[in-house]
TORNU-892103 format. One line per 4 residues: their letters; for each residue x, z, y of C-alpha. Coordinates in nm, 3 decimals, always signed. Layout:
<rs>
A = X:Z:Y | ...
</rs>
This chain:
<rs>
XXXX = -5.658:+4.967:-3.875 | -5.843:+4.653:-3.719 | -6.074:+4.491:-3.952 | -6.233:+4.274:-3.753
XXXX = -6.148:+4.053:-3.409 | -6.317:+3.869:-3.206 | -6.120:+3.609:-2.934 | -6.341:+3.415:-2.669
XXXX = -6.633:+3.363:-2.883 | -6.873:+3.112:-2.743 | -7.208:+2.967:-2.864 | -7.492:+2.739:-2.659
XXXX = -7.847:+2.635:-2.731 | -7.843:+2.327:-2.559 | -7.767:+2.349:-2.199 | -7.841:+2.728:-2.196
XXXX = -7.452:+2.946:-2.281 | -7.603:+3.270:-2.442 | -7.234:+3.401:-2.557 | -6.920:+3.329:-2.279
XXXX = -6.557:+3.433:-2.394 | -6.658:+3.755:-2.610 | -6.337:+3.934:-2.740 | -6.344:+4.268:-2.916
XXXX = -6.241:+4.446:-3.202 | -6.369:+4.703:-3.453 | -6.167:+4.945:-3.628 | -6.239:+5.095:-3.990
XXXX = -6.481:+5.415:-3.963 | -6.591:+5.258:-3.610 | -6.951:+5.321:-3.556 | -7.043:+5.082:-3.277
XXXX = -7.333:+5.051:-3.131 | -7.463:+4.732:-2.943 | -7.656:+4.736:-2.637 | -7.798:+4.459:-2.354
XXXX = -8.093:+4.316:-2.227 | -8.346:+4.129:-2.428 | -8.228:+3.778:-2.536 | -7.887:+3.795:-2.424
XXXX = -7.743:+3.734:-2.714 | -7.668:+4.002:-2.942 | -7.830:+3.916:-3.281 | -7.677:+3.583:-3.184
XXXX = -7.342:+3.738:-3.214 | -7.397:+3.941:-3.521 | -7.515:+3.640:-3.722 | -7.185:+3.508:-3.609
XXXX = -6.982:+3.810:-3.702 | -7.192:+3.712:-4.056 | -7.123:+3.401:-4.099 | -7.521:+3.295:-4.055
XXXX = -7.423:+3.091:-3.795 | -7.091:+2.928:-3.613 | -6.952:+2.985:-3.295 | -6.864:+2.657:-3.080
XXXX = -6.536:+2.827:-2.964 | -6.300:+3.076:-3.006 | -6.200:+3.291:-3.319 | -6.352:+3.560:-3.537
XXXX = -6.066:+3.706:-3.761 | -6.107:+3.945:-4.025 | -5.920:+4.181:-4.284 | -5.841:+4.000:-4.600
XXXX = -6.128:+4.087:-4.852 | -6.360:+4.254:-4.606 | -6.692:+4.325:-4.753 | -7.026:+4.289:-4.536
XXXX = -7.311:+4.396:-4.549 | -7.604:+4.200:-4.297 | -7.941:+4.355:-4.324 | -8.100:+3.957:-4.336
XXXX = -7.821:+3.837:-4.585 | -8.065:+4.138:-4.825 | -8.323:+3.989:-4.802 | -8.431:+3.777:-5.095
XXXX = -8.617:+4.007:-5.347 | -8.744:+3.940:-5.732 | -9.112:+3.937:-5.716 | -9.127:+4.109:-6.072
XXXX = -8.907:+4.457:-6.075 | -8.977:+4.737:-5.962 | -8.854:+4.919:-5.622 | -8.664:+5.128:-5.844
XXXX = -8.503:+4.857:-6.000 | -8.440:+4.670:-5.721 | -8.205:+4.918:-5.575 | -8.075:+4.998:-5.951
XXXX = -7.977:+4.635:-5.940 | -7.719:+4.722:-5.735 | -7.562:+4.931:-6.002 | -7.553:+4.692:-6.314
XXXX = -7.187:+4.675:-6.365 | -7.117:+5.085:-6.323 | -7.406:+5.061:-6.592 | -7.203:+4.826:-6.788
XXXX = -6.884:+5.085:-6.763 | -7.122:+5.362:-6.875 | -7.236:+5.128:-7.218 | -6.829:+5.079:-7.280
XXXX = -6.773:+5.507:-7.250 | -7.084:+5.562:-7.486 | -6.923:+5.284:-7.709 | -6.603:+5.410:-7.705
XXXX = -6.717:+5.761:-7.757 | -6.888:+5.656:-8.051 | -6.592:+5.470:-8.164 | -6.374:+5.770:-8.132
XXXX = -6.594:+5.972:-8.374 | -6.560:+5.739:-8.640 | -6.231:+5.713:-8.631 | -6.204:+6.059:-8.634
XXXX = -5.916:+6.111:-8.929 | -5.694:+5.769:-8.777 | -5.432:+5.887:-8.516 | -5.326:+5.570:-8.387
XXXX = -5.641:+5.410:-8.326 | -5.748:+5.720:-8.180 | -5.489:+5.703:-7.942 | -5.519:+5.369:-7.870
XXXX = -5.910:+5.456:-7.828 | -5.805:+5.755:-7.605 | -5.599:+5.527:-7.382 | -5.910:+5.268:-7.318
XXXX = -6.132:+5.608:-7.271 | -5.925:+5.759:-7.017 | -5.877:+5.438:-6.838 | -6.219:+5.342:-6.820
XXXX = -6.342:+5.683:-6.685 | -6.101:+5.700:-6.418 | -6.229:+5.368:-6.321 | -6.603:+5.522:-6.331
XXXX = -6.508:+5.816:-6.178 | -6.356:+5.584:-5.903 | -6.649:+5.372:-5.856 | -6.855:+5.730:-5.784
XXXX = -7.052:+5.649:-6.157 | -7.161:+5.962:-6.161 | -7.304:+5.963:-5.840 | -7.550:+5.610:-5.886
XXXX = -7.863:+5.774:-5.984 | -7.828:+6.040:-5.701 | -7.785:+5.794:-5.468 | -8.074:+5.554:-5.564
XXXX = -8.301:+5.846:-5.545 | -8.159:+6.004:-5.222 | -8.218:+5.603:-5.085 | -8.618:+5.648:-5.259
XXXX = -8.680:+5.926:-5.090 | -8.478:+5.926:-4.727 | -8.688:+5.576:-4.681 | -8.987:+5.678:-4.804
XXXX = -9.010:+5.474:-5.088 | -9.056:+5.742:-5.365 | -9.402:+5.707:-5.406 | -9.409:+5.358:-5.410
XXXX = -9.103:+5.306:-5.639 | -9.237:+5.170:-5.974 | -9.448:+4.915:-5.764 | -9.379:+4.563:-5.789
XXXX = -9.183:+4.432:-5.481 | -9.424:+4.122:-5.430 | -9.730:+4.447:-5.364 | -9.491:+4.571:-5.088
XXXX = -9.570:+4.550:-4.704 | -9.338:+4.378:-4.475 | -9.209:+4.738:-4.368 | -9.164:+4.836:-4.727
XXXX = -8.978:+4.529:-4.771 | -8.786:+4.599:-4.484 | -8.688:+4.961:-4.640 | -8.617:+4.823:-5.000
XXXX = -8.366:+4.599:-4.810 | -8.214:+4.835:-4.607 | -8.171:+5.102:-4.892 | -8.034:+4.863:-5.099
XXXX = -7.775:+4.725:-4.869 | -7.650:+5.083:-4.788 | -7.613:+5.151:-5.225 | -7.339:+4.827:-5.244
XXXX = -7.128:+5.045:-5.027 | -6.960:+4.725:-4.786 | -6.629:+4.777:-4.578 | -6.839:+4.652:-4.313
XXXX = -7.251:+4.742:-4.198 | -7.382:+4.498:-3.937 | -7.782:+4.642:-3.879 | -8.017:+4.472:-3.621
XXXX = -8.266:+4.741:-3.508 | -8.253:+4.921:-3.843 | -8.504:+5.144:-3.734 | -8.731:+4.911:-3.669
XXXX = -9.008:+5.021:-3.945 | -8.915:+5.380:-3.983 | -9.088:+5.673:-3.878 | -8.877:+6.002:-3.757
XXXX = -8.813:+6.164:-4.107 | -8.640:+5.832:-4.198 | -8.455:+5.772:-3.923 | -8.285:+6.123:-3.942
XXXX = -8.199:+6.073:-4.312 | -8.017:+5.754:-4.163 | -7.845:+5.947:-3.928 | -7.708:+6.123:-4.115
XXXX = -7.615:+5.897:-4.437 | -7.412:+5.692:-4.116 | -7.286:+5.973:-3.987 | -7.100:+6.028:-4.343
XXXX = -7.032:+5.661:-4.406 | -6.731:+5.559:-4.494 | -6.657:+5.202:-4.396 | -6.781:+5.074:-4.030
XXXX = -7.067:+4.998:-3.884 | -7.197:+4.754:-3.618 | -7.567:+4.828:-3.479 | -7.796:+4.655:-3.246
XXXX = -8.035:+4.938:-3.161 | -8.271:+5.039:-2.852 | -8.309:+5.375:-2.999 | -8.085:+5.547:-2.743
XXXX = -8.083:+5.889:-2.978 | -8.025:+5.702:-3.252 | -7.709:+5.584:-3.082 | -7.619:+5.928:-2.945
XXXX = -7.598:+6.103:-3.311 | -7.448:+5.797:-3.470 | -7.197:+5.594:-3.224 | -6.858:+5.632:-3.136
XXXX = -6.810:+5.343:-2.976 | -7.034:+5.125:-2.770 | -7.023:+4.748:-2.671 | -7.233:+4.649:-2.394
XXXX = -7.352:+4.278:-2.384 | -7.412:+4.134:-1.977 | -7.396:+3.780:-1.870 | -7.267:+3.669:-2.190
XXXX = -6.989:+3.891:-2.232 | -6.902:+4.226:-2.399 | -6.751:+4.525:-2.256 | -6.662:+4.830:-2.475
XXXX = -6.653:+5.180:-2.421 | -6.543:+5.533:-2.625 | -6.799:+5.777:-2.722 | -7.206:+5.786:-2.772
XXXX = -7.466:+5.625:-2.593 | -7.517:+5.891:-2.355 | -7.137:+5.870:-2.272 | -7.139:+5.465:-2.214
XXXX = -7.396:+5.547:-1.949 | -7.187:+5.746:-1.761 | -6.851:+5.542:-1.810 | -7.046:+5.205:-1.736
XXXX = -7.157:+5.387:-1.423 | -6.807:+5.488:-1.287 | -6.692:+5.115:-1.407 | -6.941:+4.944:-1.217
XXXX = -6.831:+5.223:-0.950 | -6.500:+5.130:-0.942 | -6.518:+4.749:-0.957 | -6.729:+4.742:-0.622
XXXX = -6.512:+4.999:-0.438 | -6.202:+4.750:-0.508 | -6.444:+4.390:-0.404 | -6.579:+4.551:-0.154
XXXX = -6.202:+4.695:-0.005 | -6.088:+4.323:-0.084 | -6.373:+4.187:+0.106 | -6.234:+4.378:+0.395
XXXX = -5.895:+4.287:+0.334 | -5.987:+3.917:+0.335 | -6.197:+3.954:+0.636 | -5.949:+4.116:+0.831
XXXX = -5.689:+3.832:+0.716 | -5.892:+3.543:+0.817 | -5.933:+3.745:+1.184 | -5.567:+3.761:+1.206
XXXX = -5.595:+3.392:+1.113 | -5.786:+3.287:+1.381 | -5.636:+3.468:+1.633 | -5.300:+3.335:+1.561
XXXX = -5.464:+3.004:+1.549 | -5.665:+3.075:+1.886 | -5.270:+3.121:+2.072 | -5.201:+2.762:+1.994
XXXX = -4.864:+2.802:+2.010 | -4.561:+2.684:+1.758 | -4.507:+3.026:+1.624 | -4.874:+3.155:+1.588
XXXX = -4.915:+2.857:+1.404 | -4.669:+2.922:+1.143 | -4.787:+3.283:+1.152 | -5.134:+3.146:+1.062
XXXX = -5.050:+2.927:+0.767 | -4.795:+3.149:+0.616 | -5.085:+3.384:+0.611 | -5.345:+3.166:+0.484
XXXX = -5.105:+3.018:+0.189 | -5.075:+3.421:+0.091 | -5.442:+3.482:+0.110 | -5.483:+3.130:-0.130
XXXX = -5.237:+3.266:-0.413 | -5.468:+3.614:-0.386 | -5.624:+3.666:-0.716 | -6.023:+3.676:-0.584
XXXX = -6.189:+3.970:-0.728 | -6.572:+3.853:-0.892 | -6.847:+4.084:-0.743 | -6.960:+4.290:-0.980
XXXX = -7.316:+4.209:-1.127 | -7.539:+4.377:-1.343 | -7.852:+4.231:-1.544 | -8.195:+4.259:-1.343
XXXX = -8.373:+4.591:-1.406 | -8.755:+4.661:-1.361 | -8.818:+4.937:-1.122 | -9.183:+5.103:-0.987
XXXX = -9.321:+5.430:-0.907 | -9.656:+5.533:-1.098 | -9.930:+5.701:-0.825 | -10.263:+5.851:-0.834
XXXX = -10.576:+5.798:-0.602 | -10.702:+6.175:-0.674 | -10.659:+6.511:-0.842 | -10.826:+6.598:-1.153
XXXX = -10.969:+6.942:-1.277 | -10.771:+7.186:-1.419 | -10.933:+7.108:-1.743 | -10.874:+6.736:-1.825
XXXX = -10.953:+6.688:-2.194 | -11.108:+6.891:-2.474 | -11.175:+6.771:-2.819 | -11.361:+6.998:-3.096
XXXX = -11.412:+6.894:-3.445 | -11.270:+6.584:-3.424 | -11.280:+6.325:-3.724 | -11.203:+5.996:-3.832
XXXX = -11.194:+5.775:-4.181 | -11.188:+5.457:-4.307 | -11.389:+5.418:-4.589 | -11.336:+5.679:-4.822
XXXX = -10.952:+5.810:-4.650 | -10.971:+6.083:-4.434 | -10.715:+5.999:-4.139 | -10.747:+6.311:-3.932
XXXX = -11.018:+6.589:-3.959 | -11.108:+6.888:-3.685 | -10.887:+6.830:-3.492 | -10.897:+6.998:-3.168
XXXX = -10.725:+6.899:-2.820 | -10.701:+7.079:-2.482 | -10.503:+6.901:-2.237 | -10.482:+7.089:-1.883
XXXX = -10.390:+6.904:-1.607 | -10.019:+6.801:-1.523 | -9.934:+6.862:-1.902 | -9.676:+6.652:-2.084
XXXX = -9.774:+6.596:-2.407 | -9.599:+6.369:-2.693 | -9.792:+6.277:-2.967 | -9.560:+6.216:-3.283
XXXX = -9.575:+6.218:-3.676 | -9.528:+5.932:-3.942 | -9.664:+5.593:-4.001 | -10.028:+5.529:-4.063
XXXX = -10.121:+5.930:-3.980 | -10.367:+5.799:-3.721 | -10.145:+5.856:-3.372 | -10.280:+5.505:-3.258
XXXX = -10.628:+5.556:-3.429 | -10.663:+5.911:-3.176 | -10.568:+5.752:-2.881 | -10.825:+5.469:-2.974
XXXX = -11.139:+5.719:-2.996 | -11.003:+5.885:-2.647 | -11.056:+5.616:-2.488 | -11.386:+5.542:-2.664
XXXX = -11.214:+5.166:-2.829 | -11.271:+5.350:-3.155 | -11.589:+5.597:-3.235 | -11.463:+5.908:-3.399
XXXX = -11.701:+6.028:-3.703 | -11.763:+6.370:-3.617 | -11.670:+6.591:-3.334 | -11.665:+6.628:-2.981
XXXX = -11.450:+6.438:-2.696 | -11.515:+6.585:-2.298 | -11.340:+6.467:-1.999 | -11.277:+6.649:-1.667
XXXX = -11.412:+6.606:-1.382 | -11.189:+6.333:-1.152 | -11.046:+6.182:-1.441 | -10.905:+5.826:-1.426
XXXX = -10.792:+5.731:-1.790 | -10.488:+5.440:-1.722 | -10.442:+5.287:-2.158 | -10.141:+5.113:-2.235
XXXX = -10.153:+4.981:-2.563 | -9.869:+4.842:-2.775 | -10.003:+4.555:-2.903 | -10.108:+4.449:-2.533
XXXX = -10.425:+4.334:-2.707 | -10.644:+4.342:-2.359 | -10.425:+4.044:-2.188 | -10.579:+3.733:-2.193
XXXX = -10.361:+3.462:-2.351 | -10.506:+3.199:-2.209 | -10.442:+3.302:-1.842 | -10.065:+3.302:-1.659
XXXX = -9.888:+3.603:-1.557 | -10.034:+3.559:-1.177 | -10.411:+3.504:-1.278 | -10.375:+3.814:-1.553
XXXX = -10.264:+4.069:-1.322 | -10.518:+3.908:-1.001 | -10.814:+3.860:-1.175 | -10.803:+4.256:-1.277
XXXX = -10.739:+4.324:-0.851 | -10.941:+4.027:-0.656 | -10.966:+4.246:-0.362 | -10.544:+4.245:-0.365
XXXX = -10.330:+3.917:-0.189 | -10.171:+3.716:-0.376 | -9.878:+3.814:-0.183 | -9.922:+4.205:-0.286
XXXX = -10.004:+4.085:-0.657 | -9.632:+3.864:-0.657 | -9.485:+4.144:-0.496 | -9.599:+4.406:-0.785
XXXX = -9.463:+4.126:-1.003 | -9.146:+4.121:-0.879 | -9.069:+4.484:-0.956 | -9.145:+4.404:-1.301
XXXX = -8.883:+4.072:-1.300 | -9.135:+3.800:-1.265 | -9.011:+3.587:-0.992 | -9.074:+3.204:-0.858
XXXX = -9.200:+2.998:-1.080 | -9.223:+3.263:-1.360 | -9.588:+3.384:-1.240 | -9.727:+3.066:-1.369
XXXX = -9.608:+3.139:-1.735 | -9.922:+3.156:-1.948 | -9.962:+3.498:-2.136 | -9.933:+3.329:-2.447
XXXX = -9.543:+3.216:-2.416 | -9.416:+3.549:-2.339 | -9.196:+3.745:-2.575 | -9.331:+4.103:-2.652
XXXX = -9.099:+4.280:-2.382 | -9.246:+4.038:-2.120 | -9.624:+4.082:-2.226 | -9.491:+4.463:-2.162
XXXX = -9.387:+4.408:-1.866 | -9.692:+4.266:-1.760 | -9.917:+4.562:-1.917 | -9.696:+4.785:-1.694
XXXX = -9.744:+4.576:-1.398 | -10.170:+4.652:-1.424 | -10.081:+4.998:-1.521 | -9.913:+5.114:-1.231
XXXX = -10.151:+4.910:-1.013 | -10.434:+5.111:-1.120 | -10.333:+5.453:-0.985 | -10.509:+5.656:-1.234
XXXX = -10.422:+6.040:-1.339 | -10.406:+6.028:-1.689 | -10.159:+5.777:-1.877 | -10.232:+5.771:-2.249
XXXX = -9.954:+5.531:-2.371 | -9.938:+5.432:-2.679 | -9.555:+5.337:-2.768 | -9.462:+5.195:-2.429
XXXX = -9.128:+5.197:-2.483 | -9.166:+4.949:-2.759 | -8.982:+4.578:-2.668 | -8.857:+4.702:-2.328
XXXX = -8.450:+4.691:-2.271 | -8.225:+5.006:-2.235 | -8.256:+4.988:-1.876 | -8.592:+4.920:-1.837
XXXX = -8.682:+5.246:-2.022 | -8.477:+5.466:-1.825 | -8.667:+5.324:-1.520 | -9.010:+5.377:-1.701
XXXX = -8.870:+5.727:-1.741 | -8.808:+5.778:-1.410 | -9.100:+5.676:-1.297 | -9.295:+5.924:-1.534
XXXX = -9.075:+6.184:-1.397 | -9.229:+6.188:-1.105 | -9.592:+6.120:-1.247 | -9.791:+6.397:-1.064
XXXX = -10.111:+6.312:-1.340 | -10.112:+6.382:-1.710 | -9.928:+6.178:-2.003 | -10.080:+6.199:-2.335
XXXX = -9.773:+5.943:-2.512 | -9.765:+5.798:-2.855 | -9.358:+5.766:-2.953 | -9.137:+5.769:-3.182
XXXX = -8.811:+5.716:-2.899 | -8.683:+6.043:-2.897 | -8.474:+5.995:-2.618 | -8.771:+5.872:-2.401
XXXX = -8.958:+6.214:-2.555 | -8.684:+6.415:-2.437 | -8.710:+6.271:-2.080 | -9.086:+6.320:-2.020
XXXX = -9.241:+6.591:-2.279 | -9.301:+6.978:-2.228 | -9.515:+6.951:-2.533 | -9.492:+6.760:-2.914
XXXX = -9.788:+6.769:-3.102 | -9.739:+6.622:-3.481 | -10.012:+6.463:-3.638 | -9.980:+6.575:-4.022
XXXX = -10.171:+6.574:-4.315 | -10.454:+6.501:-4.113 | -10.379:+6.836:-3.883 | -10.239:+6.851:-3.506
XXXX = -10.020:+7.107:-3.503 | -9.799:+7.165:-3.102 | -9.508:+7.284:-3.048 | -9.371:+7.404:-2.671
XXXX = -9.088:+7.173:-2.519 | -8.951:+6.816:-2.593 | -8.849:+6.660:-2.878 | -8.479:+6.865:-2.966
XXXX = -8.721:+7.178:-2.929 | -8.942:+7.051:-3.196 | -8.692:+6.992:-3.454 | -8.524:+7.290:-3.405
XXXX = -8.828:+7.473:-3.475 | -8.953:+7.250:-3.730 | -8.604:+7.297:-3.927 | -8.636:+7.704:-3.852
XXXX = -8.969:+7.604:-4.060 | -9.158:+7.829:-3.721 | -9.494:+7.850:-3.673 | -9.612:+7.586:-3.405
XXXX = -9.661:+7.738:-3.062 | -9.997:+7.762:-3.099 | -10.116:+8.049:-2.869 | -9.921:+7.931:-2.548
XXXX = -9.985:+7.535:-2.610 | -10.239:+7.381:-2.378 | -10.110:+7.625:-2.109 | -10.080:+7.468:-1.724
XXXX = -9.769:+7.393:-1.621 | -9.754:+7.697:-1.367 | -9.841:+7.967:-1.715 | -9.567:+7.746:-1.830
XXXX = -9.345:+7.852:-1.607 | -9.450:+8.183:-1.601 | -9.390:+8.214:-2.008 | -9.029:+8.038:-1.945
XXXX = -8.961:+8.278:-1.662 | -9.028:+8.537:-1.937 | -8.860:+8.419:-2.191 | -8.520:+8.377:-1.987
XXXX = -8.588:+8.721:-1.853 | -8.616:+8.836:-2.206 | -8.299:+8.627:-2.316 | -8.068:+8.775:-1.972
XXXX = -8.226:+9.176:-2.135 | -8.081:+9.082:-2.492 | -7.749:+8.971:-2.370 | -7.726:+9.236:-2.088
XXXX = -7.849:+9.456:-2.444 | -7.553:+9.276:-2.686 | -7.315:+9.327:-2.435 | -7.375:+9.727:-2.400
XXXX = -7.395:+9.737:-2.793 | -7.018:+9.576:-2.784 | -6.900:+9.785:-2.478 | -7.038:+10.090:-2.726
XXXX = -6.848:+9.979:-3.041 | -6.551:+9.963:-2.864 | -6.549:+10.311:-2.733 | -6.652:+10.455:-3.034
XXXX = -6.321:+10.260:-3.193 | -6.110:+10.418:-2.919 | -6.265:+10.783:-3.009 | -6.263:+10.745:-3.364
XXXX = -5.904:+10.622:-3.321 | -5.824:+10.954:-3.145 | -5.985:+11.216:-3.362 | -5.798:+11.012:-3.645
XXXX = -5.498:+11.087:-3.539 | -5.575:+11.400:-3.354 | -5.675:+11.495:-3.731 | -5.353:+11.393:-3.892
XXXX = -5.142:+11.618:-3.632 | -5.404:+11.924:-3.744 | -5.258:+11.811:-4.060 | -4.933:+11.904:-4.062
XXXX = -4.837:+12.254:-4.097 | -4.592:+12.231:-3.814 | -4.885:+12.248:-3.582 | -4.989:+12.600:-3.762
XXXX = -4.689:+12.777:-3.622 | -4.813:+12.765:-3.278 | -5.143:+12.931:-3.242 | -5.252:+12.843:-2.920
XXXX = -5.132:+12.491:-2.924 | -5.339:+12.489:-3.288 | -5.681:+12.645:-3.089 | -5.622:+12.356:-2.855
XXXX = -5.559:+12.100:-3.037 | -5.892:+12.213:-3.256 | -6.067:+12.209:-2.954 | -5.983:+11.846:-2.887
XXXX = -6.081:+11.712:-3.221 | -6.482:+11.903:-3.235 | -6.501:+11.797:-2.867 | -6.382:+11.408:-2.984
XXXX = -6.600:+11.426:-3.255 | -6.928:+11.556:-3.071 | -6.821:+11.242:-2.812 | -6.846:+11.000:-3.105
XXXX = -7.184:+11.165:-3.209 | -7.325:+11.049:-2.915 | -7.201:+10.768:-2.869 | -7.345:+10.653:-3.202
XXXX = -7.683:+10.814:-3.122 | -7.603:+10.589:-2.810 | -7.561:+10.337:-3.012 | -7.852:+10.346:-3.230
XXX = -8.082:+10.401:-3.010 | -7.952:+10.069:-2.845 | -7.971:+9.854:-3.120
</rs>
């Protein structure tokens, strides 16, 4: 069933049309997921869908009663309770319905010797609890704590709200939106402010949901495990496609595909028709020049197909000026506090060269702080940090706290390579979408993706053979992190990334180290690898990590030779068990026919038939011996 429509929305800032004709529609249970450039408009249609703010045109229908829930709508909280009683707020009148049962159970007691107001009692009783029961009452406390603990707010949960940080505010809201159970979830970048653990418990509390869900989101596996639908906002207007994220990309492909093919065929066909046009024109006679305008008034009533377009996309290659060693960092003892907390303590870091290596864990464990003392920004406490020889360390940090705001785009990027043209320096820009007039923007009026952009821009200029990045998918567009992707694909240096995209750490790593508790432990392979392992509750790879990616191979090489022997191994085991099914099938009934005393009457047919069922059953004694001894 449809709950809500949309019908050639449109909304302007001034001169500027962010949303043109948008039409969709969103069925109960849909989980859709939003996608699109930066600043093209989707919160802008959300807040719509809300009721935040109008539309100029068109219609946005919806079913009669429809509850919503909007993450910014949450927002307002009471200074004075508690986190815990914040989201018990949300509960008040179930708590209400559980006052009237205790009431009426008391009630019922009393009048314990009156029949007829112990029916009448009874009645209200039963009524009321299958009300309760209705509402889930018995599930409330459950569910606040679940909420406490999925978004980490446990430990925190008999603070005041006004102590809270903006993230923890963020949570509270969140968690308490998902408790009033709407028919409808609208969530801008929900995961915005959530570390991994988090965002898996909200996986999966969406994944069970019952009403439907709209989601702006960058976090492409967040998408994947969630979405079954996806809307894609470009040039103001929304397409929509079945299925996850990883789905849209290839159906948006084969669209886009398919749209050219049939421009580009009508491009011909329009082509040749203006030829024929002209040469019909070019005979000058009374006939040829019917011929020619019956033609043309065909090829004016032809419904012109628009080329297709797609949004601008960033797109570079990351290079290095030399090799390093094989060796291209070692920590030993490594330790770092701030004032009297301990953020991380001997910790200890080989990094050969060519390795992979994502560095993950939850907020505030230090991930940023340990990139910081690599590069020597921070001074560790204690321990020991050694570089190869060769080694060119390229830093990309998140907060793009080394451009200088008070410089434009051009001068930024020049002033770090004077001995580069301007034309070279504009031409690096322009794989990173700065065009024209754009390189005169000062730093200081870009939005966070651009300022990105821009940090990318030096990065790839540099041509150094380590990358330590520190979130760098942060603010940059779908697109524009499959390109990054791409280009660390073919990275022939060593990546040393701080993430928590696991999509992106599925693209690039061969090795997740979590920082935990103030501990590094690794763990072979990318992200999916990890969690298996980490829900297995396995031992981190500890005597194979660090390895070069050529040992790497060679231990992968072993371990698929060791995976083809176990099946080759199963499969011998099953061929086994079914021959000793067939045999024991035989002596069974080879035994029954020894049975009967018919048999007895024949001698010689009774030797032979004897001599079947020992030589049958010395056949299934070795196959099982067989068998054993395979298993």
């Amino acid at each position: 069933m449809i709950i809500l429509a949309l019908q050639d929305v449109k909304k302007s800032f001034g001169t500027h049309e962010v949303l043109k004709n948008v039409s969709f529609t969103l069925q109960e249970q849909d989980r859709m997921g939003m996608v699109g450039v930066n600043g093209c408009g989707k919160s802008t249609l959300m807040k719509i869908i809300a009721g935040v703010e109008a539309a100029d045109d068109g219609s946005v229908n919806m079913q009669k009663g429809l509850r919503i829930g909007y993450l910014a709508q949450q927002g307002e909280l009471d200074g004075n309770e508690s986190v815990q009683e914040a989201l018990e707020s949300v509960f008040v009148p179930l708590m209400r319905m559980e006052e009237d049962l205790r009431a009426l159970e008391v009630q019922m007691a009393e009048e314990g010797e009156n029949p007829e107001a112990l029916r009448r009692l009874g009645s209200r009783y039963d009524a009321l609890t299958r009300d309760f029961e209705r509402q889930r009452g018995y599930e409330w406390r459950s569910r606040v704590t679940g909420v406490l603990k999925g978004l980490k707010l446990w430990e925190c949960r008999g603070m005041e709200t006004s102590r809270l940080s903006g993230g923890e505010r963020t949570r509270l809201c969140l968690g308490r939106m998902l408790l009033t159970d709407p028919d409808l979830l609208l969530l801008d970048e929900p995961t915005n402010h959530l570390d991994l653990k988090s965002i898996a418990w909200l996986e999966d509390y969406l994944q069970a949901y019952r009403g439907a869900v709209l989601v702006i989101s960058h976090d492409r596996y967040f998408l994947d495990h969630v979405c079954n639908r996806m809307a894609e906002m470009i040039l103001g207007t929304v397409e929509t496609y079945t299925g996850n994220y990883s789905e849209y990309t290839v159906k948006r492909a084969e669209v886009y595909e398919t749209r050219m093919r049939a421009w580009e065929m009508q491009q011909k066909e329009i082509a040749r028709q203006e030829a024929v046009i002209a040469m019909y024109r070019r005979f000058n006679r009374e006939k040829s020049i019917r011929l020619a305008e019956s033609r043309e008034k065909r090829l004016e009533k032809m419904e012109r197909l628009e080329r297709p377009q797609e949004e601008g996309t960033i797109r570079f290659r990351f290079e290095t000026r030399r090799r390093t060693g094989e060796d291209v960092l070692q920590t030993e003892g490594l330790k770092k506090s701030f004032g009297s907390r301990v953020i991380f303590d001997n910790l200890k870091i080989h990094a050969r060269a060519g390795d992979r290596i994502a560095l993950i864990g939850d907020n505030g464990t230090g991930k940023s702080t340990l990139l910081r003392c690599l590069t020597g920004e921070e001074k560790p406490d204690a321990g020991m940090i050694r570089w190869g020889t060769g080694v060119d360390i390229g830093y990309y940090d998140q907060h793009q706290a080394g451009l200088d705001e008070r410089k434009t785009v051009l001068d930024e990027v020049w002033d770090r390579f004077p001995r580069m043209d301007q034309a070279e320096i504009r031409g690096a820009l322009g794989l990173f979408l700065f065009t024209g007039d754009e390189v005169f923007e000062p730093i200081s009026t870009l939005s966070g993706g651009e300022k990105g952009r821009v940090a990318l821009t030096e990065l790839m200029l540099r041509k150094d053979n380590v990358l330590l990045l520190d979130e760098p998918t942060n603010h940059l567009d779908m697109d524009s992190r499959e390109v990054l992707e791409d280009a660390l694909a073919d990275y022939p240096g060593t990546i040393i990334a701080v993430s928590h995209d696991r999509y992106f750490i599925n693209r690039f790593a061969e090795k997740v180290c979590v920082l935990e508790d103030g501990a590094l432990k690794e763990y072979l392979g990318n992200y999916d690898s990890y969690f298996e392992k980490s829900r297995r509750d396995e031992a981190p790879d500890g005597e194979t990590a660090g390895m070069t990616r050529t040992a790497l191979d060679r231990e992968k090489k072993k371990n698929r030779e060791e995976i083809q022997r176990q099946k080759a191994q199963k499969e011998q085991v099953r061929l086994l068990e079914e021959r000793i099914a067939r045999a024991e099938e035989e002596a069974a009934r080879l035994e029954a026919e020894l049975a009967s005393p018919e048999i007895w009457k024949d001698p010689e047919q009774a030797a032979e038939m004897t001599k079947k069922y020992n030589l049958m059953k010395a056949e299934i004694d070795a196959l099982y011996e067989e068998w054993s001894e395979t298993e």
